[in-house]
mmCIF entry with sequence, helices, sheets and N, C-alpha, C, O atoms, coordinates in Angstrom:
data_MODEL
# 
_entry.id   MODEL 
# 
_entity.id                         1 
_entity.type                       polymer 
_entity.pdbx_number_of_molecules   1 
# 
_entity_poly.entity_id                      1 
_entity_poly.type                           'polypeptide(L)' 
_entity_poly.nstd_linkage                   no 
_entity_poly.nstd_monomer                   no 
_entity_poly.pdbx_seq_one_letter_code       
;(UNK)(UNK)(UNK)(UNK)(UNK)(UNK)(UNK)(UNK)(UNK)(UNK)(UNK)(UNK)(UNK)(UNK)(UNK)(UNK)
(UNK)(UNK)(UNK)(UNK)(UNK)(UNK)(UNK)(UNK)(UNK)(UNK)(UNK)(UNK)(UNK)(UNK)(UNK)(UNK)
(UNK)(UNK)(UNK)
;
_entity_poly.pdbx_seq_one_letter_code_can   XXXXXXXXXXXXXXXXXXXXXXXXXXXXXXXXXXX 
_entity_poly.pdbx_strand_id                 A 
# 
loop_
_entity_poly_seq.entity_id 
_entity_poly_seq.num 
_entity_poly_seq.mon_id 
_entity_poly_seq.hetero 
1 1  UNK n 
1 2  UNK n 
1 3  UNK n 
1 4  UNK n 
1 5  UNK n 
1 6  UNK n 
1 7  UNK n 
1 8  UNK n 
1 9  UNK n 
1 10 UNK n 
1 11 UNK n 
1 12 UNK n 
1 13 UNK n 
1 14 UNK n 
1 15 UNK n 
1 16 UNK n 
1 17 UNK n 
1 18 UNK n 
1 19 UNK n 
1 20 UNK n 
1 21 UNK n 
1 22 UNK n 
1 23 UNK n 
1 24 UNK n 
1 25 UNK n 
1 26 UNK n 
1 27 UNK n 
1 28 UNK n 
1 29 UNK n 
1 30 UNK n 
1 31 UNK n 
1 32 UNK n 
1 33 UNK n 
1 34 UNK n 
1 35 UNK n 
# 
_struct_asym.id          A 
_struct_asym.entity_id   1 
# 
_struct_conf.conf_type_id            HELX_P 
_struct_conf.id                      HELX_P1 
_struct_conf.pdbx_PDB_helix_id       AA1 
_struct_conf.beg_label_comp_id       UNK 
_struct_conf.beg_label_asym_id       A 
_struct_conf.beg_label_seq_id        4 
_struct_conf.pdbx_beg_PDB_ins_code   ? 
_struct_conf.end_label_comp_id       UNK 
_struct_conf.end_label_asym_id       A 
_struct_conf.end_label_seq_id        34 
_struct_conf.pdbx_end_PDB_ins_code   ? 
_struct_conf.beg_auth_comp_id        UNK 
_struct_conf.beg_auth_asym_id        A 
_struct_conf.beg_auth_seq_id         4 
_struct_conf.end_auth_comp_id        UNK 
_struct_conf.end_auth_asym_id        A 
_struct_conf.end_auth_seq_id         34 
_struct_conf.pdbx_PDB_helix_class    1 
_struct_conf.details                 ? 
_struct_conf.pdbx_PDB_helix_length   31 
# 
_struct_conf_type.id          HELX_P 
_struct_conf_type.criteria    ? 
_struct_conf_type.reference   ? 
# 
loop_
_atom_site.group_PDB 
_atom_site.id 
_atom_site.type_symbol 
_atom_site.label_atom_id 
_atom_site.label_alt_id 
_atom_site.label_comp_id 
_atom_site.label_asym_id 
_atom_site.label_entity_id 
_atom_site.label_seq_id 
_atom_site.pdbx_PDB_ins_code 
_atom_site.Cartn_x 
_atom_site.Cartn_y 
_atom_site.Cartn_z 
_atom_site.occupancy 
_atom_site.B_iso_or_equiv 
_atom_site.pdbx_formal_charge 
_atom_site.auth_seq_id 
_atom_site.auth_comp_id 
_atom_site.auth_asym_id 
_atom_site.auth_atom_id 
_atom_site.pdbx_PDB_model_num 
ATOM 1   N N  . UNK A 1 1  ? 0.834  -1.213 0.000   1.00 0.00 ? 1  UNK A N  1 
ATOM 2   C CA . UNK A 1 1  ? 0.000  0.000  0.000   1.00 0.00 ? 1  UNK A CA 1 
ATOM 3   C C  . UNK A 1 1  ? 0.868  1.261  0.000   1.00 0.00 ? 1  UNK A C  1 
ATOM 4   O O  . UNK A 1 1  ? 0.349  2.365  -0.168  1.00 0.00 ? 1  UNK A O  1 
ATOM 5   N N  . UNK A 1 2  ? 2.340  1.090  0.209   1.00 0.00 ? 2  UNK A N  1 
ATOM 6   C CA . UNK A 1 2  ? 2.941  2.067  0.383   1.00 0.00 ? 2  UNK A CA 1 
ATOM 7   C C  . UNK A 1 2  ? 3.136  2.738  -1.083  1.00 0.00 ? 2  UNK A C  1 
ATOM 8   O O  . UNK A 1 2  ? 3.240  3.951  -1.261  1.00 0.00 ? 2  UNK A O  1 
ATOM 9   N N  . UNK A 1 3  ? 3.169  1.691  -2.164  1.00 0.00 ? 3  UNK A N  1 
ATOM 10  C CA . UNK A 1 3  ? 3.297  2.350  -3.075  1.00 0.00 ? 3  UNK A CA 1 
ATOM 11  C C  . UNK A 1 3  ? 2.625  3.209  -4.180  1.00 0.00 ? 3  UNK A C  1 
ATOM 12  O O  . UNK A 1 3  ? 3.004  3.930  -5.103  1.00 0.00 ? 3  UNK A O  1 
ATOM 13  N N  . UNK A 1 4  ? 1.261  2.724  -3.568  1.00 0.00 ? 4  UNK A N  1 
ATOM 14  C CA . UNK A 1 4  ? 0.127  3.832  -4.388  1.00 0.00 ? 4  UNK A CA 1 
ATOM 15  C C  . UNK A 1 4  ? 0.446  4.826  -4.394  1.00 0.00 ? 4  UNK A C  1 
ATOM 16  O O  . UNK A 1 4  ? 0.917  5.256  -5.447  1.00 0.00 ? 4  UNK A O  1 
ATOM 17  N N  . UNK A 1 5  ? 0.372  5.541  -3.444  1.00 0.00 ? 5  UNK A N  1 
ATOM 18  C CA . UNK A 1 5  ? 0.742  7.373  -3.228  1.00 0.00 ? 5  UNK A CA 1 
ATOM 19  C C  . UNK A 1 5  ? 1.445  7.915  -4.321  1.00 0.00 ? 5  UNK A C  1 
ATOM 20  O O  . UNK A 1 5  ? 1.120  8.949  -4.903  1.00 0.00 ? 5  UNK A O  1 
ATOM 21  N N  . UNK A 1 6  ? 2.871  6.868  -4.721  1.00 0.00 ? 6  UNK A N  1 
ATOM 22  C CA . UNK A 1 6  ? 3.723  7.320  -5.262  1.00 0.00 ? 6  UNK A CA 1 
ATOM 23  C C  . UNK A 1 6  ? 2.775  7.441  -7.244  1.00 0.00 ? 6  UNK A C  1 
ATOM 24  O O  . UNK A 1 6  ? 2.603  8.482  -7.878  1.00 0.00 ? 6  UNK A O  1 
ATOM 25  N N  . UNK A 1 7  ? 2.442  6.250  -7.607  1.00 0.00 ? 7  UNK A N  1 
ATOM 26  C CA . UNK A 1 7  ? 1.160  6.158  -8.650  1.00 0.00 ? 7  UNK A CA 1 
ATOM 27  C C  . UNK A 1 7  ? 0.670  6.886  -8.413  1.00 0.00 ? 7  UNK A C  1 
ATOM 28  O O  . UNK A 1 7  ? 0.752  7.585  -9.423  1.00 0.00 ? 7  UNK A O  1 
ATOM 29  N N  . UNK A 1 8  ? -0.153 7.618  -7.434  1.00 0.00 ? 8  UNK A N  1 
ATOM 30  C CA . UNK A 1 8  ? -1.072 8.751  -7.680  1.00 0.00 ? 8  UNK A CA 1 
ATOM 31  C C  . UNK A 1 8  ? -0.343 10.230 -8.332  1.00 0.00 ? 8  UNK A C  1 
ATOM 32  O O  . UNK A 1 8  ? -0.705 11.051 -9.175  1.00 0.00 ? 8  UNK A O  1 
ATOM 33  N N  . UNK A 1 9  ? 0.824  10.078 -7.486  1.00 0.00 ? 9  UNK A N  1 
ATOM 34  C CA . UNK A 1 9  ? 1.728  11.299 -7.679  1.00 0.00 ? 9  UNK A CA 1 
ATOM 35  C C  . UNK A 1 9  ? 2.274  11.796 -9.068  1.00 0.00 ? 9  UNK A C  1 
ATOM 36  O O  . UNK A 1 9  ? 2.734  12.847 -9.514  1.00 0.00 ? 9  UNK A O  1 
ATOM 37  N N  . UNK A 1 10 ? 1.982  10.443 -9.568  1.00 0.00 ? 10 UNK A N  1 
ATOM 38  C CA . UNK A 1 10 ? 2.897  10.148 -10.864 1.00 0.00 ? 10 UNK A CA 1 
ATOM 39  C C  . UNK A 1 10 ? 1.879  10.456 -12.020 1.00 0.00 ? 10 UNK A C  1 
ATOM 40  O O  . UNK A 1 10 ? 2.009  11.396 -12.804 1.00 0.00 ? 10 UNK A O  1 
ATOM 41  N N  . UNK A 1 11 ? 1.051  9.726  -12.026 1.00 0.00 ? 11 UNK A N  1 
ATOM 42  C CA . UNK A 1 11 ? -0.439 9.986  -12.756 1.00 0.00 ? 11 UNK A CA 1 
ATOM 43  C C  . UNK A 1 11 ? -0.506 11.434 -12.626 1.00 0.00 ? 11 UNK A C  1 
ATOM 44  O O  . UNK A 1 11 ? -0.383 12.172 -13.604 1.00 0.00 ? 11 UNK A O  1 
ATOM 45  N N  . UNK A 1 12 ? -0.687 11.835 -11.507 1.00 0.00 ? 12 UNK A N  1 
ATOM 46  C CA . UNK A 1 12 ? -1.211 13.453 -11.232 1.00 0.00 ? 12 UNK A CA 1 
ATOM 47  C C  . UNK A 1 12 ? -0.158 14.235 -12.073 1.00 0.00 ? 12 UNK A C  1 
ATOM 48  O O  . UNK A 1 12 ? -0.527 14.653 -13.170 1.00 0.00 ? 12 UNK A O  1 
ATOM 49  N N  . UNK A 1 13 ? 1.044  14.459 -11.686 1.00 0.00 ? 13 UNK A N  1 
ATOM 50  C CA . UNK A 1 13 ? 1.918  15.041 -12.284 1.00 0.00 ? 13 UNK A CA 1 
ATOM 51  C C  . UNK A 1 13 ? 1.548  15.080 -13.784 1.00 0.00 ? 13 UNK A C  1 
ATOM 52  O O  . UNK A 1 13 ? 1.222  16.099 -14.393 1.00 0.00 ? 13 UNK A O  1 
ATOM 53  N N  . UNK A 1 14 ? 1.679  13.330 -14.508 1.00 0.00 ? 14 UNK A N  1 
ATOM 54  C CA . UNK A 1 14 ? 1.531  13.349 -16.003 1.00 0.00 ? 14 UNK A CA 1 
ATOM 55  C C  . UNK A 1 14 ? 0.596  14.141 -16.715 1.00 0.00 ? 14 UNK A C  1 
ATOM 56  O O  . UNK A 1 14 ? 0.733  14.539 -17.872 1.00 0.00 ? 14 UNK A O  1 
ATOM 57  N N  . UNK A 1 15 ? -0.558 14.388 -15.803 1.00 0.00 ? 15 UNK A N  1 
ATOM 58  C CA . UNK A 1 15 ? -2.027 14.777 -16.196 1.00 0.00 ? 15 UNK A CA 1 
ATOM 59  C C  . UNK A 1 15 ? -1.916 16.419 -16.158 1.00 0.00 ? 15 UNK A C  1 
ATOM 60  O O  . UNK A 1 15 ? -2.425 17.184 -16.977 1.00 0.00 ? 15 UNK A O  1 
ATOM 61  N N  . UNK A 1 16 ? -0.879 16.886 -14.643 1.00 0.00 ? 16 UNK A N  1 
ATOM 62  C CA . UNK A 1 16 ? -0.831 18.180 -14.751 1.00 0.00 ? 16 UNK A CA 1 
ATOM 63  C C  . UNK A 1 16 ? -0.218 18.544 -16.113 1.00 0.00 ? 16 UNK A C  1 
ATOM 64  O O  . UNK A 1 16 ? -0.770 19.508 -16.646 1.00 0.00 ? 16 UNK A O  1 
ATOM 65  N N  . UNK A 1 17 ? 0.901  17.937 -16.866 1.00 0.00 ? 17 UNK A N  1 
ATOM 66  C CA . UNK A 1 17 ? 1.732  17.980 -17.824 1.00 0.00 ? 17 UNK A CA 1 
ATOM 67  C C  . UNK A 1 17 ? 1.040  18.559 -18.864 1.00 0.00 ? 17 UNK A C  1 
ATOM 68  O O  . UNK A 1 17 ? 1.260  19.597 -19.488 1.00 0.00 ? 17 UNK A O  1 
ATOM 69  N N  . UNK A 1 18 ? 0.085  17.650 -18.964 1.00 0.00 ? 18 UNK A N  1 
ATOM 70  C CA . UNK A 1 18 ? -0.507 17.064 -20.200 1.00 0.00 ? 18 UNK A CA 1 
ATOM 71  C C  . UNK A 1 18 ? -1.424 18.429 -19.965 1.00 0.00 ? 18 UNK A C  1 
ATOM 72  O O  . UNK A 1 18 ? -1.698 18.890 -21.073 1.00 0.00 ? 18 UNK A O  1 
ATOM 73  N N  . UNK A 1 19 ? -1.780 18.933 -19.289 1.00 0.00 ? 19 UNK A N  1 
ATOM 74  C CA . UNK A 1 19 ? -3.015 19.895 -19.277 1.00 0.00 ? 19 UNK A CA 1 
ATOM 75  C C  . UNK A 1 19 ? -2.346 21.193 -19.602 1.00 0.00 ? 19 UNK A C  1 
ATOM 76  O O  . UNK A 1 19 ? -2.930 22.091 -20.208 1.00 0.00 ? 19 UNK A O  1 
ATOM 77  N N  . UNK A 1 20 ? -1.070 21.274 -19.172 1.00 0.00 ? 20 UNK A N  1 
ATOM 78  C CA . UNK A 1 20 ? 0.236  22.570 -19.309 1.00 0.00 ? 20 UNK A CA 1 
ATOM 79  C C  . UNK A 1 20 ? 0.480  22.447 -20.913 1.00 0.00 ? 20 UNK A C  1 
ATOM 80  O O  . UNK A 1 20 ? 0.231  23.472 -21.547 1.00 0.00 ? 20 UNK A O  1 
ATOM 81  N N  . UNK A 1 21 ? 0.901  21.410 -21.584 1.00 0.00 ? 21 UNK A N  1 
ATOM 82  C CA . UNK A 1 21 ? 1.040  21.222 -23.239 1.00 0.00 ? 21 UNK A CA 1 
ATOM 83  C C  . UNK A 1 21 ? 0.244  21.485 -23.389 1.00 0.00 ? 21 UNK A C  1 
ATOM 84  O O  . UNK A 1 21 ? 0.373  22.615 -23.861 1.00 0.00 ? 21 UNK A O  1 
ATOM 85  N N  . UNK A 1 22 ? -1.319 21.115 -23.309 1.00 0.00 ? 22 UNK A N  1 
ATOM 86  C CA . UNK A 1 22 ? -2.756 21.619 -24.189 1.00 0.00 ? 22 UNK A CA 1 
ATOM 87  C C  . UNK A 1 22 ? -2.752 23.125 -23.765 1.00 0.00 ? 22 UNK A C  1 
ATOM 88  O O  . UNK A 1 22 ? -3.525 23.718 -24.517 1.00 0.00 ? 22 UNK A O  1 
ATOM 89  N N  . UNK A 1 23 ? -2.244 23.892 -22.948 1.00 0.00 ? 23 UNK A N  1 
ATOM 90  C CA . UNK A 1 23 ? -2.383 25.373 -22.322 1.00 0.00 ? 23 UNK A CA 1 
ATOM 91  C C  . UNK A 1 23 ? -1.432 25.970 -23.240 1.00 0.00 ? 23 UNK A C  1 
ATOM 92  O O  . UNK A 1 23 ? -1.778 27.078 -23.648 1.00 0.00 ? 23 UNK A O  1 
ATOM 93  N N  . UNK A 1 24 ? -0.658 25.661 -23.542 1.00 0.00 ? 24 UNK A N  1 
ATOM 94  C CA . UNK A 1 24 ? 0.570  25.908 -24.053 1.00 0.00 ? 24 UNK A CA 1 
ATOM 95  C C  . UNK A 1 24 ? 0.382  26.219 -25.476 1.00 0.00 ? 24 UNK A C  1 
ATOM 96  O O  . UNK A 1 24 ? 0.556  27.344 -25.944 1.00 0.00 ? 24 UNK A O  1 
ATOM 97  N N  . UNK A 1 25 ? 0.000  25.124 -26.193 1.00 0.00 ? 25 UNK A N  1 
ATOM 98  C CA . UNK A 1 25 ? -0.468 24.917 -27.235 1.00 0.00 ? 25 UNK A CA 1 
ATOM 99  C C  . UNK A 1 25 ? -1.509 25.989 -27.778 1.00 0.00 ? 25 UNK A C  1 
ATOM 100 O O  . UNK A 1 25 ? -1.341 26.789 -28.698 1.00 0.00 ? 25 UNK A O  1 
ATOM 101 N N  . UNK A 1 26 ? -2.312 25.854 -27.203 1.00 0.00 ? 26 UNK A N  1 
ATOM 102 C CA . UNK A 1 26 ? -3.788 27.057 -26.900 1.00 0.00 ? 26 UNK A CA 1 
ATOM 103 C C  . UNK A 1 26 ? -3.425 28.282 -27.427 1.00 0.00 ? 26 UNK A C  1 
ATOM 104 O O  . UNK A 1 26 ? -3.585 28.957 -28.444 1.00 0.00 ? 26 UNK A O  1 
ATOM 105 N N  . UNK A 1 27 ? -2.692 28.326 -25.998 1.00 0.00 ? 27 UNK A N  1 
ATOM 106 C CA . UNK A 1 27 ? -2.073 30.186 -25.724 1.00 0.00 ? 27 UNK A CA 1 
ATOM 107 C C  . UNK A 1 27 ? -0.889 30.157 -27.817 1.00 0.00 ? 27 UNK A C  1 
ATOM 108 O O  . UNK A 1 27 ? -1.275 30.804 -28.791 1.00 0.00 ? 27 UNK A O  1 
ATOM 109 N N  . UNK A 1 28 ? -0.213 29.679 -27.816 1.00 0.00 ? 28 UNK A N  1 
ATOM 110 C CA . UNK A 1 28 ? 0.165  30.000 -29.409 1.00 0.00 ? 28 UNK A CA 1 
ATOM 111 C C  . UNK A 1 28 ? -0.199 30.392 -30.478 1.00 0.00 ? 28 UNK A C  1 
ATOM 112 O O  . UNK A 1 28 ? 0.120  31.115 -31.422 1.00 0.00 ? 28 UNK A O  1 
ATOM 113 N N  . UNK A 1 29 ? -1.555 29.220 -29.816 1.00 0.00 ? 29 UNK A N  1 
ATOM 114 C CA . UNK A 1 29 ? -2.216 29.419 -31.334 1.00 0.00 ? 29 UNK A CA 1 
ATOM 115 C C  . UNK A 1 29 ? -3.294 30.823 -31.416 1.00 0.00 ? 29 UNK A C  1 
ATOM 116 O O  . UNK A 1 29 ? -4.092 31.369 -32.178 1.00 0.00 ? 29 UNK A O  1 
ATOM 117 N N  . UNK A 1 30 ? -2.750 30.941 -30.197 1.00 0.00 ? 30 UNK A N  1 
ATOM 118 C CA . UNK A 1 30 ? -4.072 32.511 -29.928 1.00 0.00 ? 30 UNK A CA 1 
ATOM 119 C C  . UNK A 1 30 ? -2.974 33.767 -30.470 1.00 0.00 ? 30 UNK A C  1 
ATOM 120 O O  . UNK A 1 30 ? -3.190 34.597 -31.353 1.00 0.00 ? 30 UNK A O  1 
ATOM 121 N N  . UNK A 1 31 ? -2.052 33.643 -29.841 1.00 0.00 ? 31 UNK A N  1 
ATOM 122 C CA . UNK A 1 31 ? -1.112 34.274 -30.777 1.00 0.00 ? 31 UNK A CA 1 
ATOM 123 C C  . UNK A 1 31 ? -0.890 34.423 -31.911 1.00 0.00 ? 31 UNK A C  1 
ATOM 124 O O  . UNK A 1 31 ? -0.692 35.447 -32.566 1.00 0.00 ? 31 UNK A O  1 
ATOM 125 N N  . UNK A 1 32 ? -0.915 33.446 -32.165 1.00 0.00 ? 32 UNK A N  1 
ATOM 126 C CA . UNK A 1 32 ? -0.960 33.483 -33.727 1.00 0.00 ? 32 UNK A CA 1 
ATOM 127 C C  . UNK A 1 32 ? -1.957 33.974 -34.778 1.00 0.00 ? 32 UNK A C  1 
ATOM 128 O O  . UNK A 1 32 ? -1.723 34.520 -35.856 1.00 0.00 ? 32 UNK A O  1 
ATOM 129 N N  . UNK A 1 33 ? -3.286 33.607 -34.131 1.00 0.00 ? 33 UNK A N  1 
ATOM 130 C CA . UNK A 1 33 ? -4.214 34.219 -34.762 1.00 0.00 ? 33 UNK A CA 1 
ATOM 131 C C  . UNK A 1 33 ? -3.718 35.983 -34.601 1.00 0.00 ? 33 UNK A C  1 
ATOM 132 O O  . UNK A 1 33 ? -3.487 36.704 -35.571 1.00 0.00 ? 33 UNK A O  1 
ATOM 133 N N  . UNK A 1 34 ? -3.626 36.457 -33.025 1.00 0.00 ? 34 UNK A N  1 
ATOM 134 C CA . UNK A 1 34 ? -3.728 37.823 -33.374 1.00 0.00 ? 34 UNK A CA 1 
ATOM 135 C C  . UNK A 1 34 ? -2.670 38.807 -33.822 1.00 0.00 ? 34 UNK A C  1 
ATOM 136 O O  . UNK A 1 34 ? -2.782 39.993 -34.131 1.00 0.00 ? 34 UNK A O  1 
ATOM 137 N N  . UNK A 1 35 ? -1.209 37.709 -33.763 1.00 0.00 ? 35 UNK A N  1 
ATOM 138 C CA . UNK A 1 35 ? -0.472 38.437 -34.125 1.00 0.00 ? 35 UNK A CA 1 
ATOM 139 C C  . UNK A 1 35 ? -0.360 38.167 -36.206 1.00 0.00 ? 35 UNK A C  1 
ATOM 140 O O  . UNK A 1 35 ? 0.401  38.862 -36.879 1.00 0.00 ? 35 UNK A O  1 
# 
């Protein structure tokens, strides 16, 4: 059981990642349109 936490941590992180690239991505392409 000790090692779930660490899986959650890991998952979570990937997911924060993954939500920072799609933000990332976003914000460019908004740029791009207005610049």
């Amino acid at each position: 059981t000790s090692k779930k936490p660490g899986i959650f941590r890991r998952l979570g992180n990937q997911f924060i990642s993954k939500l920072m690239e799609g933000f990332l991505e976003k914000s460019r392409k908004l740029e791009n349109d207005f610049l």
